[in-house]
N, C-alpha and C positions, 0 to 999 in steps of 0.2 A: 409369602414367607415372612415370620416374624424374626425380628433379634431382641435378646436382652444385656441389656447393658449396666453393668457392676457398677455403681458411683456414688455410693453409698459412705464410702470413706473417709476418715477424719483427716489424711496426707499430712501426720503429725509432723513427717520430715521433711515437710517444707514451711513450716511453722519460722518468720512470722508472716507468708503471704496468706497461711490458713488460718490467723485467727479469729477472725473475722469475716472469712468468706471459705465456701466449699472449695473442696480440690479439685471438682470435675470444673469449678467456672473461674479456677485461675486463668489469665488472659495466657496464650500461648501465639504466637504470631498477630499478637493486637487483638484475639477475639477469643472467647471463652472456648475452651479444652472440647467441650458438651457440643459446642457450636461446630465444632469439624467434624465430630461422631453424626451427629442429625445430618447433618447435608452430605455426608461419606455416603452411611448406607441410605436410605434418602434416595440420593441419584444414581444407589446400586439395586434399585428395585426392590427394595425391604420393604414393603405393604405396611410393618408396623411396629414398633417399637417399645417396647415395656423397660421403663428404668427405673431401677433400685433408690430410694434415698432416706438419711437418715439424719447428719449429720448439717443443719444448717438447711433442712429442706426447705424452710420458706422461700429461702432463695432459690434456690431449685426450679418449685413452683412459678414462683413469678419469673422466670428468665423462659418458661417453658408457653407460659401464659401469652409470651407476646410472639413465640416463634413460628416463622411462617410454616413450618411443618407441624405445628402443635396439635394437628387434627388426626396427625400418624402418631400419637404420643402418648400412651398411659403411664405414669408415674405409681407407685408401689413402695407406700412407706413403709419400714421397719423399728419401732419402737428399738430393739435390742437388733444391732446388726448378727443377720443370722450368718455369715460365712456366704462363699463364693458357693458350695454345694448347697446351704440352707437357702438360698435366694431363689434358686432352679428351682428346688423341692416345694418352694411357696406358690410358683408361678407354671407350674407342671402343668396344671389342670388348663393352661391358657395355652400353654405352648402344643401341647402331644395333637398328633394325628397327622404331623408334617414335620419337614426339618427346619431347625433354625439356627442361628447364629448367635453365640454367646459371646461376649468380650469384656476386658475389664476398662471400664471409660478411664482410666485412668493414667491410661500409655497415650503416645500420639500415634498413630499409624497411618501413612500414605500409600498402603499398598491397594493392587487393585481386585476391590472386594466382589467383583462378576469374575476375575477370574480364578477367587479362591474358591467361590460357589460349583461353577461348571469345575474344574478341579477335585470337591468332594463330589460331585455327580460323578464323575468316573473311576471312583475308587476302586480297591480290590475288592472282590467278592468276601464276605467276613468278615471287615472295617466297619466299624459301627460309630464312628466319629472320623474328624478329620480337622488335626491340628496345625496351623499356621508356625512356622518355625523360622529366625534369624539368626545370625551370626554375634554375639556380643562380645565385646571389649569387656566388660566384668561377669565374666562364668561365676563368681562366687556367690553372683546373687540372686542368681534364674536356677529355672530347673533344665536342666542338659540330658539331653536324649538322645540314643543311640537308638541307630537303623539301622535295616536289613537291606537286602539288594533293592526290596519293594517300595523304599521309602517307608516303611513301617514300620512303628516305633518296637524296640524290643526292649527297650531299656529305659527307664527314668532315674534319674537323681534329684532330688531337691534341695537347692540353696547349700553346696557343700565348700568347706573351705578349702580343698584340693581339688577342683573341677578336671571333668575326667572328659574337657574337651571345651569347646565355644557354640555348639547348634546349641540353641535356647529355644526351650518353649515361650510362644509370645504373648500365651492366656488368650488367644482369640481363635474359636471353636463353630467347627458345622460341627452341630449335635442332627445325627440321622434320628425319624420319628420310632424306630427300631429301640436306638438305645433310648430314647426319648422312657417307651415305654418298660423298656425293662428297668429304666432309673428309678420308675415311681415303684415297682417294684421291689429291687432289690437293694435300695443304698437308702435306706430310711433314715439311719444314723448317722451319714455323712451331711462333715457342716464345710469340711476345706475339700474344693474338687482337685488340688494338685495332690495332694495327701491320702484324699478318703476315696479319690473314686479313677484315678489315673492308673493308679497303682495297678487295678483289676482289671486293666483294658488293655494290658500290654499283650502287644500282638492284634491287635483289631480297633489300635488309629493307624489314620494315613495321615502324613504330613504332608504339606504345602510349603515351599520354600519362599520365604520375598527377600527381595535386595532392596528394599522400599524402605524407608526411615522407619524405623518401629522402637519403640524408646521409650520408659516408664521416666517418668518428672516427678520418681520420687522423690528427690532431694534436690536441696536448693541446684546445687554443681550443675544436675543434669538437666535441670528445668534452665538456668544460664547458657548453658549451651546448646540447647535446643533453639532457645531464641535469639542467641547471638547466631547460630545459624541461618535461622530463617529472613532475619535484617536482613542479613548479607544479600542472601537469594532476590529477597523482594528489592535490594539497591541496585541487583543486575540487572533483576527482569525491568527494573523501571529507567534505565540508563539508554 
């Protein structure tokens, strides 16, 4: 099973750790962002890995150049970043005939990625995806979805300033080889997947719940507290 992984992003709002280095190899617990992603899925049985880059890629390149899993590793540059839906749509042809695993490198996430897998493996009959979902402290700036008894999404919002609740989509995705194919398909024109293609799937994802840290370092704030987090952690377990 392959993932693709978003990381492609210029992370203006953590500028000024970005001005001079990508957002996926901001240090985050003392070690590049990209560095958790690779060894996450990695030691979750992920056979192989295609990531997005655009912004700052040499560096990209050569962080990837020396990593001991560099051998499960294709990179895939984009002159003009094409959007979360135009990345898939570029990388189609690599991904279809199985399912895989979509995310946006851009968040941290500790959850455990065998058991999100086996999780979309049991889905409901008619779910053609299966979205990872958490609880956030700022609803205003994720997209919140409403479920059914099934855990199946029946409702999306995107980024609204009256959030119509805290389950958050976490942008990290088992894409079944089903919708894989019907993607190349029918969503030709889609470039935003929260926007252009979530929309038309309502009623056929399953979500995944985690209580596992999952947490975008878009902004300095949250990227601080992440890490001030994780000291903490790493002063316990080392006491």
């Amino acid at each position: 099973m392959k993932a693709l992984l978003l990381a492609g992003g210029f992370g203006k709002r953590l500028r000024p750790l970005t001005n001079n280095l990508p957002k996926c190899l901001v240090n985050v617990g003392k070690k590049p962002l990209l560095d958790y992603w690779i060894n996450h899925l990695t030691e979750s049985n992920l056979d192989s890995l295609i990531i997005n880059t655009h912004y700052l890629a040499e560096q990209v390149r050569e962080f990837v150049k020396c990593h001991p899993m560099k051998h499960k590793i294709e990179l895939v540059h984009e002159e003009v970043l094409l959007g979360t839906a135009g990345t898939l749509k570029k990388n189609i042809d690599s991904l279809i005939g199985e399912d895989c695993l979509m995310a946006h490198a851009d968040n941290f996430c500790n959850a455990d990625f065998k058991e999100f897998i086996s999780h979309h493996n049991n889905r409901p009959k008619g779910c053609l995806i299966t979205m990872m979902t958490f609880n956030t402290d700022s609803p205003e700036s994720c997209g919140i979805v409403e479920l059914d008894k099934n855990g199946v999404v029946k409702n999306f919002y995107e980024k609204e300033n009256q959030p119509r609740g805290n389950l958050a989509n976490g942008a990290i995705y088992m894409l079944s080889k089903e919708f894989l194919s019907m993607f190349k398909e029918n969503f030709n024109s889609a470039t935003d997947f929260s926007e252009d293609v979530i929309p038309g799937l309502l009623g056929k994802i399953y979500t995944y719940h985690t209580s596992a840290k999952l947490i975008d370092i878009g902004t300095l704030r949250t990227y601080h507290l992440l890490n001030n987090e994780l000291d903490s952690l790493n002063s316990i377990n080392h006491q």
